[in-house]
Structure formats: structure tokens, C-alpha cells
C-alpha positions in Angstrom: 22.0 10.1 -6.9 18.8 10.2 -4.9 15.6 9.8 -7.2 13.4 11.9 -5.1 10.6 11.3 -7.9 10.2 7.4 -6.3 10.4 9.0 -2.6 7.3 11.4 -3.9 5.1 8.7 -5.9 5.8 6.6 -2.7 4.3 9.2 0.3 1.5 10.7 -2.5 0.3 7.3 -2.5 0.2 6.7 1.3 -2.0 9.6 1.4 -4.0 8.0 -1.1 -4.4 5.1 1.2 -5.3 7.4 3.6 -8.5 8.8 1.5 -9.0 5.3 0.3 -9.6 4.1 3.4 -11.9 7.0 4.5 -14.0 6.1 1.5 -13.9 1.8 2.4 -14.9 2.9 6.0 -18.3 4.2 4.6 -18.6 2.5 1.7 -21.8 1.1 0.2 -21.5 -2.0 -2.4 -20.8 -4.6 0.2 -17.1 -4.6 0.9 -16.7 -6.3 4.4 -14.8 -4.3 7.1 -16.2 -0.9 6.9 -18.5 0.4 9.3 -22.1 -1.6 9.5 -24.6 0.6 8.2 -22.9 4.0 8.3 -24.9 6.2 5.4 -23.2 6.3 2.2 -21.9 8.4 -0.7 -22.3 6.8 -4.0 -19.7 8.7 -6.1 -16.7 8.3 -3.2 -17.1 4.3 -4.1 -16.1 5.1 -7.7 -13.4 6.8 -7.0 -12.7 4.0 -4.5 -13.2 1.9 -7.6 -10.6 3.4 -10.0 -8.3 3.9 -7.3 -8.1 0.2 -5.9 -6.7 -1.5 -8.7 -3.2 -0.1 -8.8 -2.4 1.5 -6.0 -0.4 -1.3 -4.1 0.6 -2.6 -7.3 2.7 0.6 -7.6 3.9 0.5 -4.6 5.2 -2.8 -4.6 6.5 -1.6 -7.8 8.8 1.2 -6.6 9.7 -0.7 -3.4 11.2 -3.7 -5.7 13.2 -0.4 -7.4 14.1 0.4 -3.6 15.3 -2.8 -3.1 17.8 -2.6 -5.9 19.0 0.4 -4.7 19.1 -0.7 -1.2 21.2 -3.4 -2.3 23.4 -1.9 -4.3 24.8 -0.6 -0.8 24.7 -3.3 1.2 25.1 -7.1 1.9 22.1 -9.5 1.5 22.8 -9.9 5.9 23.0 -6.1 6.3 19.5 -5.6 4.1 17.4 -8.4 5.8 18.7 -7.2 9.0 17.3 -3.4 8.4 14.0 -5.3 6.9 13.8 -7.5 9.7 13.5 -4.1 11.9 11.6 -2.1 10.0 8.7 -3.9 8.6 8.6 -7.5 10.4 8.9 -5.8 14.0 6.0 -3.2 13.6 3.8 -5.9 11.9 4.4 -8.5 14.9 5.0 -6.8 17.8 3.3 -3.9 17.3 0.1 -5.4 16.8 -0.2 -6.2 20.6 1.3 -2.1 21.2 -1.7 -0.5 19.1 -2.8 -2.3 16.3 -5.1 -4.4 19.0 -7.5 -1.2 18.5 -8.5 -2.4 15.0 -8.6 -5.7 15.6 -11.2 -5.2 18.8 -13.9 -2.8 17.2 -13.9 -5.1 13.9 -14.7 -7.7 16.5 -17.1 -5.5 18.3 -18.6 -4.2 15.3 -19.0 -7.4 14.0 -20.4 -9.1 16.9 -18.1 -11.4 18.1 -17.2 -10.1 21.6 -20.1 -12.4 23.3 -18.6 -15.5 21.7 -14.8 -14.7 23.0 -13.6 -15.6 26.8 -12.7 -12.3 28.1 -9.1 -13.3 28.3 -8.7 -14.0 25.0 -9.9 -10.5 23.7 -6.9 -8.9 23.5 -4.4 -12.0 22.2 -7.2 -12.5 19.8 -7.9 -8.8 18.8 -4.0 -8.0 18.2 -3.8 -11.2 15.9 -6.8 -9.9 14.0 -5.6 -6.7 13.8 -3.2 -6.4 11.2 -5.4 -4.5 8.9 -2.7 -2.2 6.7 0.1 -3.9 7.5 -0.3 -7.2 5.6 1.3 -4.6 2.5 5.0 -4.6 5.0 4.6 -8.2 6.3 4.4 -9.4 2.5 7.7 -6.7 1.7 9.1 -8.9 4.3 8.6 -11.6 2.9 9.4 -10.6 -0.5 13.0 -9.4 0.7 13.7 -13.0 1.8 12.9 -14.4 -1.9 14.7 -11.4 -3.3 18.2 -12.2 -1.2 17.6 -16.2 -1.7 17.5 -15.3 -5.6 20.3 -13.1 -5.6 22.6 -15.9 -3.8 21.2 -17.9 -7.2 22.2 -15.4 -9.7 25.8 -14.5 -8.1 26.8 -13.0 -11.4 23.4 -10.8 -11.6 22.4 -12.3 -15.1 18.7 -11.9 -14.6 18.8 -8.2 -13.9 21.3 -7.7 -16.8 19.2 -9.3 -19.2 16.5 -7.4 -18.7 18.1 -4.3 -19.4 17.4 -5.0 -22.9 13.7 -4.5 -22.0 12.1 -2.4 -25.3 9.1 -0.5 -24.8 6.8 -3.0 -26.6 7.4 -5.0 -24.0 7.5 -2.7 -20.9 4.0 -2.3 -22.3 3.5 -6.1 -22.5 4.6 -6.9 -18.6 0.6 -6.3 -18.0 0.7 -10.2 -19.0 2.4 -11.1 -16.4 0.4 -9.0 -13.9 -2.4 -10.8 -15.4 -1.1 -14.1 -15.4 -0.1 -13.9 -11.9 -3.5 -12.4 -10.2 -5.1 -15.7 -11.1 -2.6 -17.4 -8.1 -1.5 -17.6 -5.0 -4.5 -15.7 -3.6 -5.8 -16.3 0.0 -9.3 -17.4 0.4 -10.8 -15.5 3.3 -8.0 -12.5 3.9 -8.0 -11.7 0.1 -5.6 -8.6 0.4 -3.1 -11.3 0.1 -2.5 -11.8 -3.5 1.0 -13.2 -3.5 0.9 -13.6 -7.3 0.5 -10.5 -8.5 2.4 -8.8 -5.8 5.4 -10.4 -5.9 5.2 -10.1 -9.6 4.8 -6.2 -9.3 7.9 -6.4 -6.8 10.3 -8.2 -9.1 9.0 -6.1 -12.1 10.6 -3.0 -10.3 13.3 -4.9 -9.1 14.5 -6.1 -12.6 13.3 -3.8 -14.9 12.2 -0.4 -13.7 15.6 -0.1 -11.4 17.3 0.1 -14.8 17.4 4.0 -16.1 16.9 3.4 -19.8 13.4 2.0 -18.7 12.2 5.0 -16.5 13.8 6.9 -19.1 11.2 5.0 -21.7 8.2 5.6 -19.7 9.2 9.0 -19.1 9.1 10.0 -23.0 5.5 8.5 -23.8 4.2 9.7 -20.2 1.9 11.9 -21.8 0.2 10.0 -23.9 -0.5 6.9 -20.9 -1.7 9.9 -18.6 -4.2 10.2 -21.0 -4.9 6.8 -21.5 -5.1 6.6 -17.8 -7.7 9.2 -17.5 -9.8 7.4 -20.0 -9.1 4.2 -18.5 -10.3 5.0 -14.9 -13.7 6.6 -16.4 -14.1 2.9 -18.5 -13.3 0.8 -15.5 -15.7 3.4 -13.0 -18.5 2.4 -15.9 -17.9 -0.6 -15.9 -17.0 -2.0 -12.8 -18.4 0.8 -10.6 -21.1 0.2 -8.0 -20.1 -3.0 -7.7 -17.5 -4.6 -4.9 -14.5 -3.8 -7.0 -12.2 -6.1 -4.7 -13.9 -9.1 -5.4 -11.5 -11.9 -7.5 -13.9 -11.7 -10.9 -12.7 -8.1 -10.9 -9.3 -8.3 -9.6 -8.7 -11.2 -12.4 -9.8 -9.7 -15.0 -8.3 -8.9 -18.1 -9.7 -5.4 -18.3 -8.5 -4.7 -14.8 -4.7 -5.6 -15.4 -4.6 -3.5 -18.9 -5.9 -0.7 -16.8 -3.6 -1.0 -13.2 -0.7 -1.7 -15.4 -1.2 1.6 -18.1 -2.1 4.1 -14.7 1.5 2.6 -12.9 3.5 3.6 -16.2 2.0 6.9 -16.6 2.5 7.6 -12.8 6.0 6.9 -13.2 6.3 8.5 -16.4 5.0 11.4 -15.3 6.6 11.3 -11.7 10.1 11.2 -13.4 9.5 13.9 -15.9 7.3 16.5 -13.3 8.1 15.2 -9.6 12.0 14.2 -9.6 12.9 17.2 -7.2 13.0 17.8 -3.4 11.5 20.7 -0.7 11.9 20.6 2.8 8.1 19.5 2.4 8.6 16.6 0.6 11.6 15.7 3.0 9.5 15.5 5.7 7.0 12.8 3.6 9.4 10.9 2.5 10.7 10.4 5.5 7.3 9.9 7.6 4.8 8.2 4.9 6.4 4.9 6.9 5.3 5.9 10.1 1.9 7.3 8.8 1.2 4.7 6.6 1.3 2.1 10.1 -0.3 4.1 11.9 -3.2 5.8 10.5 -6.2 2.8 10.3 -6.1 2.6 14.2 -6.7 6.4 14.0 -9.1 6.0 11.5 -11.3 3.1 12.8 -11.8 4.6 16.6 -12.6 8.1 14.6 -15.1 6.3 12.4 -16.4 4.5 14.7 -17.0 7.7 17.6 -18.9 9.4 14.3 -21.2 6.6 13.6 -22.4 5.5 16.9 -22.2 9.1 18.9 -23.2 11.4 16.4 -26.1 11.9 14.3 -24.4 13.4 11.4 -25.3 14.0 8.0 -23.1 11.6 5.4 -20.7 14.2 4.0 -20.1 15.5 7.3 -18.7 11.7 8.4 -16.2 11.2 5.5 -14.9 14.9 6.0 -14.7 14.4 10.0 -13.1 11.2 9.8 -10.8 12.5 6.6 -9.6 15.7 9.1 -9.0 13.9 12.1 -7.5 10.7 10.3 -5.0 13.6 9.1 -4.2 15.6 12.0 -3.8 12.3 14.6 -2.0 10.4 12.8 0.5 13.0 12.2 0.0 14.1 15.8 0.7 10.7 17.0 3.4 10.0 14.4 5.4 12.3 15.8 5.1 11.8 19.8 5.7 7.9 18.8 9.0 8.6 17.4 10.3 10.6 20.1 9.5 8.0 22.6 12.5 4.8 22.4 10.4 1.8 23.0 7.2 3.0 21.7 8.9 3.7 18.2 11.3 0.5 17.5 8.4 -1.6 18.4 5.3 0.5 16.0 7.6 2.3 13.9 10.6 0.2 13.5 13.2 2.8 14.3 16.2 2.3 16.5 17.7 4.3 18.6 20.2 6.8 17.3 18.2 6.5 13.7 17.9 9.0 11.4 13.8 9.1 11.0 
């Protein structure tokens, strides 16, 4: 049976990328990549703040339960094959189909154009622009690990074992998370934290694809959404106003406890409250793929048009860029996937799919 809760914790938090990345375009506590100079809103960086912890954590989270379930139906070959479509062909190729965009006004913005041969701006803006999609070239490579192990453990012993996870230590795994921020961390492009991500992804593969986990977060969901609230307004005092992706926050202790205690009570409370489906949430589940790739091309040119074009009060920037980020996205989202070749190579859907 379908859990439709994971398909709606997965598209509500692609559209909390989206508003994310409204805020990181304007931001204003130093966080490179936004939009030089472009006024700013104080309190849409804390929210920023409280939201950027755990956000990809979780969904690293539910796409290592994804995995499970994916697996369940298919051969190792058969799910790296479907992988190898879906998130390594959209994060290649379709850098040099669209994603060119972003990496050309980060460029331009940051002003490197005068410094590049003109024949090498476009090779050299598709390579840089990867922006979002490091989260689906790191899935990728994640998958491979995951099929490698699974050829290890032919008798499945690991994920049988950790059946007998209690709640003391679903609580506990937040050691782990901790453990593993402090590694395998890039230098320069710092949204690649292998450690902590691949933890995140194993942790739902393992553990939270079991039911009589969910089914232990579910019963104390309550009382983490609560911590959770409290939690977010702690970390906002204490971290907020400050660039909240840098490592001495990211590696914290604090920050961990806190990611880790929001991602239970989310799916806690997404099993108890959100395990159900309407033609509405059909459509998300199935599109928060293709919106998710697709939007910070939208978002940058849209940003970019409001800074340097208009003259427009601060407020009326984030809510432009917000709207249109929203209606083009979908808008283009939709002619993409009608067109063949447009959408295996962006979108990573084949012809006759069902998306």
C-alpha cells in the first residue's frame, strides 16, 4: 500500500525550497549566491534560518524510505537504470538545455564575464550551473552505494537488525547526524555534505522504511511538534542574523539536536494527519520532481529582471519573485513534459512514461 503521507512531506517540502530560495535570493547576513545588493528583509533570514537545517536532511530521509520501497519491486539493474534516467540525466545534460541560465547570471552578477573567452561562456556557465540539482546528483550517487551494499548483505541482515530500533534510540540517531556533518564536506561548494547526507539517506533506508518505527514517531508526534516549535524559536535566537550555512553552525551540536527532533515530528505528524490522497495532492506528488529542477532558473532570471529593472520597494521583490517563481515554473513544468526531447533530457521522463 501507497504511503501517500511520504509523497506529501516530499512535494510540501519542495515548495519549501521554493520560498527558501526566494528568501536566499535577497538575503542579508552574507550568504554568497544571492543577488548583490538587492534590499533586504531581516525577519525572512530567520525564517531562512530555522528552515535550512533540516530541510534536505528530511528529504534525503524519505528518499532512502523510497529507496526501500523502490527496491522491494525491482532488481538492483532495474533501479539504477530508472535512477540513471531520472536524476543523473537532468543533472548532466540538462545543465547545457536550461540550467546554463543560472550558471551565466551568477557569473554575470559576479563579474566574471570580462575574464572568460566568449566561447567558453556557455560550456563554462552550464558546468557552473547546477545550482539545486547537486540534492539529485548526490541521490545518484547514493543509489550506487545503496545497490553495492545490498550485493554485500545478500541475506538483508543490516535492515533486519534494525528493526529492533526502540525509541530511545530513534531519538539517539541525532548522534550519528552529528558525527557525520563533521566529514566529508566540500571546501568551496559546501552544499555537498556527503557525511551527513548519506547518513540521513541510509537512516530512512534502514530504519524509518520499517513500520513499527513510523509507527513510534507517529505516537509521540505531538509532543516533538512542540519541541520543534520551541526548537526553531532557540536556534532563530541563537543562530539568527548570522550566515546559518556556514560549517560552525552546520556542525554544531545544537544544530543536529534540533534538525534531527523537527524531521521526527514532521514524520510523526505527516503519518498521523497527512497519510491520505486528493486529486491535488496527486498532481504534487507527481510534479514536485519536475518543479523542484526547474524552478531556480525561473527564479534567478525573475530576481534578477526585479533588481536591475525595477525600482521596487523590498517586500514588493520577495512577493514578485515568490508569484512568478510559482506560476512559471508550473507553467513551464507542464509545456516541458509534453515536449519528447525537451523532458527526457530536463525532466528525466521517457517516452510513454507515466508523469
Amino acid at each position: 500500500m501507497r504511503k501517500f503521507y511520504l509523497d506529501n512531506i516530499r512535494w510540501a517540502t519542495v515548495l519549501l525550497v521554493l520560498v527558501y530560495h526566494v528568501f536566499y535570493m535577497f538575503n542579508g547576513v552574507g550568504i554568497l549566491g544571492g543577488i548583490p545588493g538587492a534590499a533586504n528583509i531581516p525577519i525572512f533570514d530567520w525564517i531562512s534560518c530555522a528552515i535550512y537545517p533540516w530541510f534536505m536532511v528530511l528529504l534525503f530521509v524519505i528518499a532512502g524510505m523510497s529507496a526501500r520501497y523502490s527496491l522491494q519491486k525491482r532488481t538492483g539493474r532495474q533501479f539504477l537504470r530508472e535512477r540513471a534516467v531520472k536524476l543523473l540525466i537532468p543533472s548532466t545534460l540538462g545543465l547545457f538545455v536550461i540550467h546554463w541560465i543560472t550558471g551565466y547570471l551568477n557569473i554575470k552578477m559576479g563579474g566574471g564575464l570580462e575574464y572568460i573567452p566568449s566561447a567558453l561562456v556557455y560550456p563554462i556557465s552550464a558546468i557552473s550551473g547546477t545550482g539545486p540539482l547537486w540534492f539529485i546528483q548526490m541521490l545518484f550517487v547514493f543509489s550506487c552505494i545503496l545497490v553495492l551494499l545490498r550485493t554485500i548483505d545478500k541475506g538483508d541482515r543490516v535492515w533486519t537488525f534494525c528493526k529492533k530500533a526502540n525509541l530511545p534510540i530513534i531519538v539517539l540517531l541525532f548522534l550519528f547526524l552529528w558525527g557525520s556533518a563533521q566529514v566529508l564536506n566540500m571546501p568551496v561548494l559546501t552544499m555537498y555534505r556527503f557525511g551527513i547526507y548519506f547518513t540521513a539517506f541510509l537512516i530512512g533506508y534502514y530504519i524509518f522504511s520499517h513500520e513499527k518505527t513510523q509507527e513510534l514517531t507517529e505516537k509521540i508526534c505531538f509532543p516533538l511538534l512542540c519541541l520543534a516549535i520551541l526548537g526553531a524559536a532557540l536556534y532563530v535566537y541563537r543562530y539568527g542574523g548570522s550566515n546559518f550555512t556556514a560549517s560552525s553552525c552546520l556542525q554544531s551540536f545544537a544544530t543536529n539536536l534540533y534538525l534531527w527532533i523537527v524531521i521526527l515530528a514532521i514524520i510523526g505528524c505527516g503519518r498521523k494527519y497527512l497519510n491520505h490522497e486528493t486529486a491535488f495532492t496527486r498532481y504534487m506528488a507527481k510534479s514536485s520532481f519536475g518543479i523542484y529542477v526547474l524552478h531556480y532558473p525561473v527564479l534567478i532570471v525573475t530576481c534578477y529582471i526585479l533588481y536591475n529593472y525595477f525600482a521596487l520597494p523590498a517586500i514588493c521583490n520577495y512577493v514578485m519573485a515568490f508569484i512568478a517563481e510559482i506560476i512559471m515554473t508550473f507553467a513551464i513544468y507542464e509545456g516541458m513534459k509534453r515536449i519528447p526531447v525537451l523532458r527526457y533530457f530536463v525532466l528525466g521522463i521517457r517516452q510513454g512514461s507515466s508523469q
